[in-house]
MARLUM-886491 format. One record per residue (C-alpha): residue number from 1; y, x, z. Coordinates in nm, 3 decimals, always signed. Layout:
MARLUM-886491
<r nr="NUM" Y="Y" X="X" Z="Z"/>
...
//
This chain:
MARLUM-886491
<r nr="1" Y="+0.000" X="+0.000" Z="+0.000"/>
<r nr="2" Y="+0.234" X="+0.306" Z="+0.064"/>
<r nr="3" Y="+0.184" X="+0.440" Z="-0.212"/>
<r nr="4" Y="+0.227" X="+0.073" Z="-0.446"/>
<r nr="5" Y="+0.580" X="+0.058" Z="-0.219"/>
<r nr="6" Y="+0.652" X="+0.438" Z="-0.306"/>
<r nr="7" Y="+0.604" X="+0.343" Z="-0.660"/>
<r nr="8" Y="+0.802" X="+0.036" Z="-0.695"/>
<r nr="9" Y="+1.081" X="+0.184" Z="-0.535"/>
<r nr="10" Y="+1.111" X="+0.495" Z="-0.775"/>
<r nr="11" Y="+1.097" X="+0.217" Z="-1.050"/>
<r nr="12" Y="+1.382" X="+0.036" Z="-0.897"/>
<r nr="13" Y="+1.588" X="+0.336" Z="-0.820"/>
<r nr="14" Y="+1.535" X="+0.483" Z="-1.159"/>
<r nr="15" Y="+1.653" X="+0.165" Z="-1.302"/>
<r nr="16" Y="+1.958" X="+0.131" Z="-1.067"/>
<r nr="17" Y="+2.056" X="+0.520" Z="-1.185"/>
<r nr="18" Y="+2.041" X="+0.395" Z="-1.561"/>
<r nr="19" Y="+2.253" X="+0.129" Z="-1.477"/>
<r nr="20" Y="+2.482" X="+0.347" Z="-1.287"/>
<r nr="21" Y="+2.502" X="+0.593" Z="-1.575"/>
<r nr="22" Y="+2.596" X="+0.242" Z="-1.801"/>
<r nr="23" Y="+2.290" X="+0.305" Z="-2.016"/>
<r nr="24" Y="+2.053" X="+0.062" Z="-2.138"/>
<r nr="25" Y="+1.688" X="+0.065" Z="-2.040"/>
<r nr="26" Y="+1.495" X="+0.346" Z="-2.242"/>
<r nr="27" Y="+1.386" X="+0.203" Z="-2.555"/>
<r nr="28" Y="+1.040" X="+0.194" Z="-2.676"/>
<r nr="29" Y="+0.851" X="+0.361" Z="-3.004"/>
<r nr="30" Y="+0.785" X="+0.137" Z="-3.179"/>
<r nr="31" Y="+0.675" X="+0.391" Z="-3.526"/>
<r nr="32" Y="+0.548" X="+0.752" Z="-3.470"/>
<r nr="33" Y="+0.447" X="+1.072" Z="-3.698"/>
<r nr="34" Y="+0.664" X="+1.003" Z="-3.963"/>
<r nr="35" Y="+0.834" X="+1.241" Z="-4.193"/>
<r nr="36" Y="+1.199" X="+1.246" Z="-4.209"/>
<r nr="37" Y="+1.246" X="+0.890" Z="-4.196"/>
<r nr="38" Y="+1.621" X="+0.796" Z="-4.351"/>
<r nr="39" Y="+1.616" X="+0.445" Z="-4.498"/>
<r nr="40" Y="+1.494" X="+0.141" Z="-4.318"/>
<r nr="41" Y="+1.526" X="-0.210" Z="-4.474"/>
<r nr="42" Y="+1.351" X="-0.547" Z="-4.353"/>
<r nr="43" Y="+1.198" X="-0.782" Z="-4.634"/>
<r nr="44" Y="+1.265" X="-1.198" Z="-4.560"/>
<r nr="45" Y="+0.907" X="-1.197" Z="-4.303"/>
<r nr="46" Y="+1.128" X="-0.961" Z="-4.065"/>
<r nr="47" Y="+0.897" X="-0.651" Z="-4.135"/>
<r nr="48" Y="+1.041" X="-0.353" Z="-4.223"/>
<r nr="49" Y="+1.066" X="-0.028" Z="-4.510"/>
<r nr="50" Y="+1.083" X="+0.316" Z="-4.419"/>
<r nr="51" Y="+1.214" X="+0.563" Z="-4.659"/>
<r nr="52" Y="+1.073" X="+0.900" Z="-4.618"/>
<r nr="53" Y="+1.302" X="+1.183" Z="-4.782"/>
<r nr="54" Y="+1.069" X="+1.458" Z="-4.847"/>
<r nr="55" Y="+0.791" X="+1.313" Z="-4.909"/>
<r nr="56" Y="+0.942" X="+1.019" Z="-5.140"/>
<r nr="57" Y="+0.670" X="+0.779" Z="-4.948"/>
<r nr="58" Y="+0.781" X="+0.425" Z="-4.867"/>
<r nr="59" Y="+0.567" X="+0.317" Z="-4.547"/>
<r nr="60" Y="+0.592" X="-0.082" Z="-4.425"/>
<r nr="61" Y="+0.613" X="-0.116" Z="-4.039"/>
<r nr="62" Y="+0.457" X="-0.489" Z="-3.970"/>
<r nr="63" Y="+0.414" X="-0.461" Z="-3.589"/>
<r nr="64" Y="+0.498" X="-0.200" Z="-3.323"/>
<r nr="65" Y="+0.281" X="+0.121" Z="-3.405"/>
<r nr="66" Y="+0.141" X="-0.029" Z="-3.763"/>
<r nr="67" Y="+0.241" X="+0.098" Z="-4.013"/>
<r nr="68" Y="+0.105" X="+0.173" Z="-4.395"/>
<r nr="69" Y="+0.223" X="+0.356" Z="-4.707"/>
<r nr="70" Y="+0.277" X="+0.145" Z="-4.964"/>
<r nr="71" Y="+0.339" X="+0.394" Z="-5.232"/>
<r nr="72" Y="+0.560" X="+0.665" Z="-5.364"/>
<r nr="73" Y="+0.913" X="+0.677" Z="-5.571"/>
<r nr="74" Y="+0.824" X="+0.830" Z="-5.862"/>
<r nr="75" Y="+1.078" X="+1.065" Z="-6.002"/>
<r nr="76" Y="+1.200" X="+1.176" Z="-5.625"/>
<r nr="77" Y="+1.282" X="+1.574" Z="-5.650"/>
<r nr="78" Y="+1.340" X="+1.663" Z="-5.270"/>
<r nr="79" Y="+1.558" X="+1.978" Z="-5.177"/>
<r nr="80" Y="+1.797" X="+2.049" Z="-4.845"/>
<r nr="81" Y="+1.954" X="+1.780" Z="-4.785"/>
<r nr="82" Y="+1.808" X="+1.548" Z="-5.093"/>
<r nr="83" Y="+1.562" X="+1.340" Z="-5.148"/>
<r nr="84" Y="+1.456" X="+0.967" Z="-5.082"/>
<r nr="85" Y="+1.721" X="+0.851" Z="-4.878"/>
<r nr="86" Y="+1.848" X="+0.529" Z="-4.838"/>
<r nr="87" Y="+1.690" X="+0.162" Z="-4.879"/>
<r nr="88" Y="+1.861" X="-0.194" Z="-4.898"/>
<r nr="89" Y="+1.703" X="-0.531" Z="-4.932"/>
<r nr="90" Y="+1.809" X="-0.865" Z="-5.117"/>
<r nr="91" Y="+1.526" X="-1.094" Z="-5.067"/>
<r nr="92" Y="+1.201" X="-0.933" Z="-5.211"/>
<r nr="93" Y="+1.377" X="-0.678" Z="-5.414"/>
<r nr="94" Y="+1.455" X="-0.320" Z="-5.277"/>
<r nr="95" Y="+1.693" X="-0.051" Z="-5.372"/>
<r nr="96" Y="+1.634" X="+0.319" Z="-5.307"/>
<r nr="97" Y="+1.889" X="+0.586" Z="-5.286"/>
<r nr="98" Y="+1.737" X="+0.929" Z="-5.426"/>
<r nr="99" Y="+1.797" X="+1.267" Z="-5.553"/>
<r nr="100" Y="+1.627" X="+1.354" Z="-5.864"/>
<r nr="101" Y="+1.580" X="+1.667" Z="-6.067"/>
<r nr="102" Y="+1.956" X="+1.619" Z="-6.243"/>
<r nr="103" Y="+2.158" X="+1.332" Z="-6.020"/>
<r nr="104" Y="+2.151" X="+1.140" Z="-5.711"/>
<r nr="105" Y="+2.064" X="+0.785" Z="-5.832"/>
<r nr="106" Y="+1.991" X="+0.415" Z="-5.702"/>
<r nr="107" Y="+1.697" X="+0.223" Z="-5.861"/>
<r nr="108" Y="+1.628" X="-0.123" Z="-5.803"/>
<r nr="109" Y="+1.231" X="-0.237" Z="-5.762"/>
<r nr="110" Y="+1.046" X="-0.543" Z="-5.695"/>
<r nr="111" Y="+0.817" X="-0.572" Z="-5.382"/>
<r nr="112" Y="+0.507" X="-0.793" Z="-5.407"/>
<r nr="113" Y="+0.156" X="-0.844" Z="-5.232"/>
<r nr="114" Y="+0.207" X="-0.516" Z="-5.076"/>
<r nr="115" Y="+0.294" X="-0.282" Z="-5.367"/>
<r nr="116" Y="+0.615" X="-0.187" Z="-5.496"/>
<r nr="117" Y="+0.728" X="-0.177" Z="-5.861"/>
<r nr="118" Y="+0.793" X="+0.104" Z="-6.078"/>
<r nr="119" Y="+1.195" X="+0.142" Z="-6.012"/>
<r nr="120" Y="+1.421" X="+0.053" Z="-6.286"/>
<r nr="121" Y="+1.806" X="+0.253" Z="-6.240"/>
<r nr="122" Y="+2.104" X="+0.063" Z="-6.183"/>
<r nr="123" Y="+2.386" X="+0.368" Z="-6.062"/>
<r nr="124" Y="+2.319" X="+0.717" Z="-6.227"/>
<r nr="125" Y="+2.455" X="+0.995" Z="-6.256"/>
<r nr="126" Y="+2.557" X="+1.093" Z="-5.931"/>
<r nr="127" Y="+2.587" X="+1.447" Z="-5.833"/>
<r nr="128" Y="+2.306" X="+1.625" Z="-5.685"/>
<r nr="129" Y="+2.286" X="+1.930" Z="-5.499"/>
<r nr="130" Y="+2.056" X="+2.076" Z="-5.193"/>
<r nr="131" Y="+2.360" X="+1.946" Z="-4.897"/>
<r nr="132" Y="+2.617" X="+1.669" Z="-4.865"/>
<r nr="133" Y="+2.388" X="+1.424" Z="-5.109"/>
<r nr="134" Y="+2.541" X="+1.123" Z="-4.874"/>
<r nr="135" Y="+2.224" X="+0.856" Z="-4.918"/>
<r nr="136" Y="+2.353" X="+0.525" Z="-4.769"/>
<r nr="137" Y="+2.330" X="+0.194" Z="-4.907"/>
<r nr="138" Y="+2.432" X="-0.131" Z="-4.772"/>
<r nr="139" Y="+2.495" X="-0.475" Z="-4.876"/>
<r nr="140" Y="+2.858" X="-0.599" Z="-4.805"/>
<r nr="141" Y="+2.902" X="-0.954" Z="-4.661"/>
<r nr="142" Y="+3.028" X="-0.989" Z="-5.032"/>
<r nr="143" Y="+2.726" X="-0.948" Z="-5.174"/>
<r nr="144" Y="+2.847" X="-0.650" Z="-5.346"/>
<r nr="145" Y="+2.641" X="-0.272" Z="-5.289"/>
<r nr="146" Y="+2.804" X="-0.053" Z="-5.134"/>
<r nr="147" Y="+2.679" X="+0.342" Z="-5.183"/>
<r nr="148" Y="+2.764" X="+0.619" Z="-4.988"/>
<r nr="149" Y="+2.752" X="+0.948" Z="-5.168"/>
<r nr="150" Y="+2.865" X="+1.343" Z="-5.111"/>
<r nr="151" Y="+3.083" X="+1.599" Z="-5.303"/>
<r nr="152" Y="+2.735" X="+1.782" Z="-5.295"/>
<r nr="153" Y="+2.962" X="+2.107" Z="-5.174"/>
<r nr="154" Y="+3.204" X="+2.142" Z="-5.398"/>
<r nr="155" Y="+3.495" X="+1.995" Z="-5.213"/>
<r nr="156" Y="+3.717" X="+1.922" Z="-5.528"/>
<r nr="157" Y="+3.460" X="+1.638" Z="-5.618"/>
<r nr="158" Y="+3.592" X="+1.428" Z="-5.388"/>
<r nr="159" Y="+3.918" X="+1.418" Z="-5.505"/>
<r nr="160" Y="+3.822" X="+1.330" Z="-5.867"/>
<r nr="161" Y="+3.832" X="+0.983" Z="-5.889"/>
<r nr="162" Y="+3.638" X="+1.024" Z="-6.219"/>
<r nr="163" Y="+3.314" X="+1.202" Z="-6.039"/>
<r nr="164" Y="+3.103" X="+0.917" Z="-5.837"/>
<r nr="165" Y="+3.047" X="+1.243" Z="-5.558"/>
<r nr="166" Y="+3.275" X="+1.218" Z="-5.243"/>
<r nr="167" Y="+3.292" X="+0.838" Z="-5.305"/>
<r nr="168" Y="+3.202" X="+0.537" Z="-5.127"/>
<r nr="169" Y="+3.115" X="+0.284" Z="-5.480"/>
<r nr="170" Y="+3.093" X="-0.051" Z="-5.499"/>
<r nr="171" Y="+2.864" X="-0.192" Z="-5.739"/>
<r nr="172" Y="+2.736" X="-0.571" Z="-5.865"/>
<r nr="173" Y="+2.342" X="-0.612" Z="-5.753"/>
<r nr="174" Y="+2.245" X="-0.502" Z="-6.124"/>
<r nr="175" Y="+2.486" X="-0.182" Z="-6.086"/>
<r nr="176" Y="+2.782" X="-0.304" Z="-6.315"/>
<r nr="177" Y="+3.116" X="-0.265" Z="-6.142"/>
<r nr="178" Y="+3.319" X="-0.550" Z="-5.967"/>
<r nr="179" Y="+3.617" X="-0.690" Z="-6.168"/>
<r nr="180" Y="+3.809" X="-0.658" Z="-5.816"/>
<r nr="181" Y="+3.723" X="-0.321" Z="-5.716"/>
<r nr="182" Y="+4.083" X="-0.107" Z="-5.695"/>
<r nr="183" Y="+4.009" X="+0.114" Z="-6.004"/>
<r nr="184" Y="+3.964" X="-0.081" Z="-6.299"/>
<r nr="185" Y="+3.630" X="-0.014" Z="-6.492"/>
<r nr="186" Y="+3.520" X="+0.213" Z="-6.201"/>
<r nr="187" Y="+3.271" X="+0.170" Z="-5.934"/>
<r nr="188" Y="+3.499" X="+0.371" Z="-5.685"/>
<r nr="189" Y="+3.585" X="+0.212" Z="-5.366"/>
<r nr="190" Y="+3.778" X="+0.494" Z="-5.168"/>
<r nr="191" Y="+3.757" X="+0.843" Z="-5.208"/>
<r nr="192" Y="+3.843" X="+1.184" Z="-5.061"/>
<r nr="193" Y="+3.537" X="+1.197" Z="-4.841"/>
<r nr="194" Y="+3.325" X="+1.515" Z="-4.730"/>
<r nr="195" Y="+2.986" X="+1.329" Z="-4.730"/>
<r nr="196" Y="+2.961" X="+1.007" Z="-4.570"/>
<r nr="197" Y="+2.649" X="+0.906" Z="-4.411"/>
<r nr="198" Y="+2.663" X="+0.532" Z="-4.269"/>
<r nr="199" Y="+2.826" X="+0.230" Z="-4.381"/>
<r nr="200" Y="+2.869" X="-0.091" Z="-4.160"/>
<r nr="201" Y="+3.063" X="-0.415" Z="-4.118"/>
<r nr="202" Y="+3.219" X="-0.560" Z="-3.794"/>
<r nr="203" Y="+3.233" X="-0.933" Z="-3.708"/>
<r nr="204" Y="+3.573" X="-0.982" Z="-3.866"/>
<r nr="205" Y="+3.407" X="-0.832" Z="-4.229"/>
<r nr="206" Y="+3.585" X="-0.447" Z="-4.170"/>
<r nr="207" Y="+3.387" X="-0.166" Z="-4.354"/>
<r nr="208" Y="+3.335" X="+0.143" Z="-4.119"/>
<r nr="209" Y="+3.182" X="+0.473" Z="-4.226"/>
<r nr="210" Y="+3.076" X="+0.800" Z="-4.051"/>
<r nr="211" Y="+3.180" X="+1.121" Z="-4.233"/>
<r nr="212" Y="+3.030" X="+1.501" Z="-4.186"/>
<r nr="213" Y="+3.356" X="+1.719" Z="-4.116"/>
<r nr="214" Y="+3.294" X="+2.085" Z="-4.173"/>
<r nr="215" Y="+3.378" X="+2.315" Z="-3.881"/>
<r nr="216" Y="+3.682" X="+2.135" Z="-3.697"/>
<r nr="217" Y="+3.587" X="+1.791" Z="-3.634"/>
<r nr="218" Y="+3.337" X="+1.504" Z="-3.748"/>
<r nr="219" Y="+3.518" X="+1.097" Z="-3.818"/>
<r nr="220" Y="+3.462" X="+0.707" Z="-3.802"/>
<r nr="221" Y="+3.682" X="+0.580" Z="-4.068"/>
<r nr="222" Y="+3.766" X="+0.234" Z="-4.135"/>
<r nr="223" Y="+3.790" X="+0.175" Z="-4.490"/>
<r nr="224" Y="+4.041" X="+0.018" Z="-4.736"/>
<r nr="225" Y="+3.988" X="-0.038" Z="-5.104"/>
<r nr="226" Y="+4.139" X="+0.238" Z="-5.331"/>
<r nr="227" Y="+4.206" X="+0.453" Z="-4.997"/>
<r nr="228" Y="+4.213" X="+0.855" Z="-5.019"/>
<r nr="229" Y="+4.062" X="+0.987" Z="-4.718"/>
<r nr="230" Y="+4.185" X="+1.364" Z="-4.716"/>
<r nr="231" Y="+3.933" X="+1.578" Z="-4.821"/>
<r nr="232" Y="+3.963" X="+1.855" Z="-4.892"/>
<r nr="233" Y="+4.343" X="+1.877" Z="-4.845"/>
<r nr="234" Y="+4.233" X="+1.735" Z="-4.491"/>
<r nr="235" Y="+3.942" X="+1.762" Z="-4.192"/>
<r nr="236" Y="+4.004" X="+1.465" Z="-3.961"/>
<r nr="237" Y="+4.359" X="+1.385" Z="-3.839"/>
<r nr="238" Y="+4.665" X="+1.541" Z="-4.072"/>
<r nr="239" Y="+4.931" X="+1.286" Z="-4.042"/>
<r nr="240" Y="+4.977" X="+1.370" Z="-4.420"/>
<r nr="241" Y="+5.140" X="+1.112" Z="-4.632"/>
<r nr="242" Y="+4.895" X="+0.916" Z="-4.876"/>
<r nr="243" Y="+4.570" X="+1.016" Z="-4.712"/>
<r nr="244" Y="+4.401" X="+0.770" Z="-4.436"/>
<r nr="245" Y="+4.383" X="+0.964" Z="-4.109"/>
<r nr="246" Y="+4.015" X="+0.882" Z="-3.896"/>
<r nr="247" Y="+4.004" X="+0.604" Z="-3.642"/>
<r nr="248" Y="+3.788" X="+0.834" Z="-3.410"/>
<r nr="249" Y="+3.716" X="+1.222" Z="-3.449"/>
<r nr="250" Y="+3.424" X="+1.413" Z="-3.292"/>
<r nr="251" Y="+3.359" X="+1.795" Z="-3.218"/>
<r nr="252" Y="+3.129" X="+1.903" Z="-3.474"/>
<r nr="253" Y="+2.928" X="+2.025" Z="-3.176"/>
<r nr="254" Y="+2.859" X="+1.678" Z="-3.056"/>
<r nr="255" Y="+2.800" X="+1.483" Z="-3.314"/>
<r nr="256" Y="+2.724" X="+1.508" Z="-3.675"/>
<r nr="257" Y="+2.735" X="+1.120" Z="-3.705"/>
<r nr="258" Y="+2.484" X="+0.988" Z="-3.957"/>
<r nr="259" Y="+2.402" X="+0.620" Z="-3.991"/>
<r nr="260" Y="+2.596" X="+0.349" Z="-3.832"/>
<r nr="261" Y="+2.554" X="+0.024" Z="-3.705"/>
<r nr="262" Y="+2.727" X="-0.260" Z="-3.563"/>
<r nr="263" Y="+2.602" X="-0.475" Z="-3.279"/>
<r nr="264" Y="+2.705" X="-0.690" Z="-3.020"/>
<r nr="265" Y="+3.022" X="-0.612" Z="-3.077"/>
<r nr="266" Y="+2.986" X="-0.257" Z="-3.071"/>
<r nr="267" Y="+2.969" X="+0.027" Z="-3.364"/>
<r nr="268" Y="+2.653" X="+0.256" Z="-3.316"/>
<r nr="269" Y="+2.633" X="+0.593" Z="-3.423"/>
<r nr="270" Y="+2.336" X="+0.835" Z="-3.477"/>
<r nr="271" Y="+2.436" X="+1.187" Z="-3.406"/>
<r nr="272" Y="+2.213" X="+1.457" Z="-3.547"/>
<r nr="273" Y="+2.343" X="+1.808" Z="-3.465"/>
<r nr="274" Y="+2.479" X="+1.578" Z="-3.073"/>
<r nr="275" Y="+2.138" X="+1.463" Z="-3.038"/>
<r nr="276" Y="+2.254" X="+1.120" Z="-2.897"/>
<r nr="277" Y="+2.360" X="+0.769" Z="-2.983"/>
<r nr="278" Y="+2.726" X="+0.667" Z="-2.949"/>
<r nr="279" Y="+2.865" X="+0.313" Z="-2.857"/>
<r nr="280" Y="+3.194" X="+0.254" Z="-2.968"/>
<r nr="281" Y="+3.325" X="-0.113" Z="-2.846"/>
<r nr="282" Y="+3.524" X="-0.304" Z="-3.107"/>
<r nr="283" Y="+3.744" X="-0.600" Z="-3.054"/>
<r nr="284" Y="+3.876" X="-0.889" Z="-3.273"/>
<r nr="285" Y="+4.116" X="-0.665" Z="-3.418"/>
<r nr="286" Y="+3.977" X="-0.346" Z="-3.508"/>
<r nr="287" Y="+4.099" X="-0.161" Z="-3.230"/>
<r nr="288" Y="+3.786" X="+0.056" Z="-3.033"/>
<r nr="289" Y="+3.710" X="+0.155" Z="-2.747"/>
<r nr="290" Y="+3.609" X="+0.533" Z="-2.615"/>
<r nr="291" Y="+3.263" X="+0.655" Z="-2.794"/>
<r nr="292" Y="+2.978" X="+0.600" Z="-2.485"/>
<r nr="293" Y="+2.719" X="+0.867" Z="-2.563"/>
<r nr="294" Y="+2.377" X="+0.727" Z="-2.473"/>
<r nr="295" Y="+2.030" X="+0.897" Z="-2.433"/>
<r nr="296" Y="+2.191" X="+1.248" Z="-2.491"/>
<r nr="297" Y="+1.945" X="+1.550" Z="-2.605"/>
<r nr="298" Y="+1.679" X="+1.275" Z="-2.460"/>
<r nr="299" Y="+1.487" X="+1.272" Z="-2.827"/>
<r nr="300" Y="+1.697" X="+1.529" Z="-3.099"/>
<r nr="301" Y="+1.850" X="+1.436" Z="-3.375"/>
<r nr="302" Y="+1.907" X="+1.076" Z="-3.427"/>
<r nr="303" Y="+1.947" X="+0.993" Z="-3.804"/>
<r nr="304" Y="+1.965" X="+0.598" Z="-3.855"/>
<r nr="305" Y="+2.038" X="+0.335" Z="-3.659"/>
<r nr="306" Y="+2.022" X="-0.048" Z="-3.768"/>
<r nr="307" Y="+1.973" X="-0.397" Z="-3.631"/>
<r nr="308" Y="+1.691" X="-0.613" Z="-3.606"/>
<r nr="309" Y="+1.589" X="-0.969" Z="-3.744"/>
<r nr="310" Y="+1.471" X="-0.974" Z="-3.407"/>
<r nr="311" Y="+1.785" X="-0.923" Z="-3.191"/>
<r nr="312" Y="+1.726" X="-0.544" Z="-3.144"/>
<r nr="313" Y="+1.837" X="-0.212" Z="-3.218"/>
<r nr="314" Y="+1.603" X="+0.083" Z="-3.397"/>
<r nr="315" Y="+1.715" X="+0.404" Z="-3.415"/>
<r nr="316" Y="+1.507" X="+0.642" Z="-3.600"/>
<r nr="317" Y="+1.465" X="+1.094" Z="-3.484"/>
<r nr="318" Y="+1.492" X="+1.328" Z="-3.758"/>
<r nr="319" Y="+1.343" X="+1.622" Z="-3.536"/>
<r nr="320" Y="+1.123" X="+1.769" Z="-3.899"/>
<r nr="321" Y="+1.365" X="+1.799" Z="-4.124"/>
<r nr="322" Y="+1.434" X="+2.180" Z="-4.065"/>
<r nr="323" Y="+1.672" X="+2.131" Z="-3.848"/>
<r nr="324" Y="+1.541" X="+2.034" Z="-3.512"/>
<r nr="325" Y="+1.272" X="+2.082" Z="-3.258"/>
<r nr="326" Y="+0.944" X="+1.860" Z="-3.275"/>
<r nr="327" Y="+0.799" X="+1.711" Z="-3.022"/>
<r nr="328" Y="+0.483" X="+1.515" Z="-2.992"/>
<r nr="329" Y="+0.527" X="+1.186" Z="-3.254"/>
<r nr="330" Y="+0.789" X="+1.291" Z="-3.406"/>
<r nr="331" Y="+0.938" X="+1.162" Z="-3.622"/>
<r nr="332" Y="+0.950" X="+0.838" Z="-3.482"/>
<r nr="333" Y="+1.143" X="+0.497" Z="-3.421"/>
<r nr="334" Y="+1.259" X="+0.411" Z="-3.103"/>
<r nr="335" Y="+1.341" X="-0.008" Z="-3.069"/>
<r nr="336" Y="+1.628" X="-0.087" Z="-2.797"/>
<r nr="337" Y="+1.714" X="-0.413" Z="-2.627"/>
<r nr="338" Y="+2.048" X="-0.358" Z="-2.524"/>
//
């Protein structure tokens, strides 16, 4: 009986010191030994797809710790920073981000009794390189794709508003470009940026987007159509007339912010290089509150982060892609009830 009493006490105090802290309770894995997992999209049953980037596999997670490949992308050339990367869904039919043997590029295909189709391109010729591919996709509550790409390092990229790197682009489901996007004829939706790695959209419909700086500081930027963001000519906040300074800016240190969420009421932010998930409060009108940095150096690198169908949040590790330590599972994806 002492030692039942002993035991529910340590529960209850290590609970009470979580709550102290102003964490949530740990969350659970839910997915484990995966490689590199960057995309996750959920299909209309609530199950989800995991893009993996080197290994171009595309598993489907139907229940906590099941999970099967379903196939490959063909024409996926992984290198650095490259590779399959990002995954949307509109009903049964899925888009991949992916760097290929000439371009970054986002293919549309069909999902169907458990196989995928053979993907058909809708957005080419995107530059490729081995670092600062970007990879994001996400659909807008317009309907409209939105794709998140890199200048691929060469910094002048991003301030060509002819090149699609060091963009954020806004496309039509079947990749033609929006009559009411800011630069006639082009799918460019703001530009000047470094390599963006997460879109997402607050209650009130605002677009938000995490940026890679490179050695001063690392941004959340809200985003306006036709907006320059800065670089090159700027790394987070210049005060320089025409450019769009960040909302919030990180040490590079303690963040390297990759994908971004928002829930209840909050922006989330995986950190890679900061090994920790931020929560950034934002109210009805766009103002936010300090970054909270949750579960810090508790798993590695944390490289996506979405919601649920089923009222949670998933955050996914990215402790194998040559950048971080493994540890037993990795990679994996963690499920949090906040």
């Amino acid at each position: 009986m002492l030692a039942v009493a002993a035991s529910v006490l340590l529960v209850i105090a290590c609970s009470q010191d979580v709550e102290s802290r102003g964490e949530p309770p740990g969350p659970a894995a839910i997915a484990t030994d995966l490689d590199v997992p960057w995309g996750i999209a959920f299909l209309p049953d609530g199950s989800a797809l995991i893009a993996e980037r080197d290994s171009a596999a595309i598993k489907h997670l139907t229940a906590p710790g099941v999970v099967e490949q379903i196939g490959a992308v063909a024409g996926v050339a992984p290198r650095g920073e490259g590779g399959l990367l990002g995954l949307a869904t509109a009903g049964p039919t899925v888009y991949a981000y992916f760097t290929t043997g000439g371009d970054n590029r986002v293919v549309q295909m069909r999902y169907a009794d458990g196989a995928l189709s053979n993907p058909t391109p809708i957005l080419t010729g995107i530059p490729a390189g081995s670092r600062h591919d970007g990879g994001r996709i996400a659909f807008g509550p317009d309907g409209r794709l939105y794709v998140a790409t890199g200048e691929v390092g060469d910094p002048r990229l991003a301030q060509d508003r002819t090149s699609l790197a060091g963009k954020i682009l806004r496309v039509n489901p079947d990749g033609t470009v929006p009559d009411d996007n800011p630069f006639a004829g082009s799918p460019v939706w703001s530009y000047g940026h470094r390599n963006i790695q997460g879109l997402a959209w607050d209650a009130a419909g605002r677009l938000w987007a995490t940026e890679y700086g490179a050695n001063r500081v690392d941004e959340l930027n809200l985003i306006r159509p036709g907006a320059n963001y800065g670089w090159p000519q700027a790394e987070g906040r210049a005060g320089i007339d025409g450019l769009v300074d960040p909302v919030i800016e990180w040490g590079t240190g303690e963040a390297s912010p990759s994908g971004l969420a928002f829930y209840g009421g909050s922006l989330w932010v995986a950190a890679l290089r900061g090994e920790r998930l931020f929560q950034i409060p934002v109210t009805g009108d766009g103002s936010v509150g300090a970054p909270v940095p949750l579960f810090v150096g508790q798993y590695g690198r944390l490289r996506t982060v979405v919601p649920a169908p089923d009222g949670t949040l998933w955050f996914t590790t990215s402790n194998r892609d040559g950048r971080g330590s493994v540890r037993a599972g990795d990679d994996r994806i963690l499920q949090l009830r906040p």
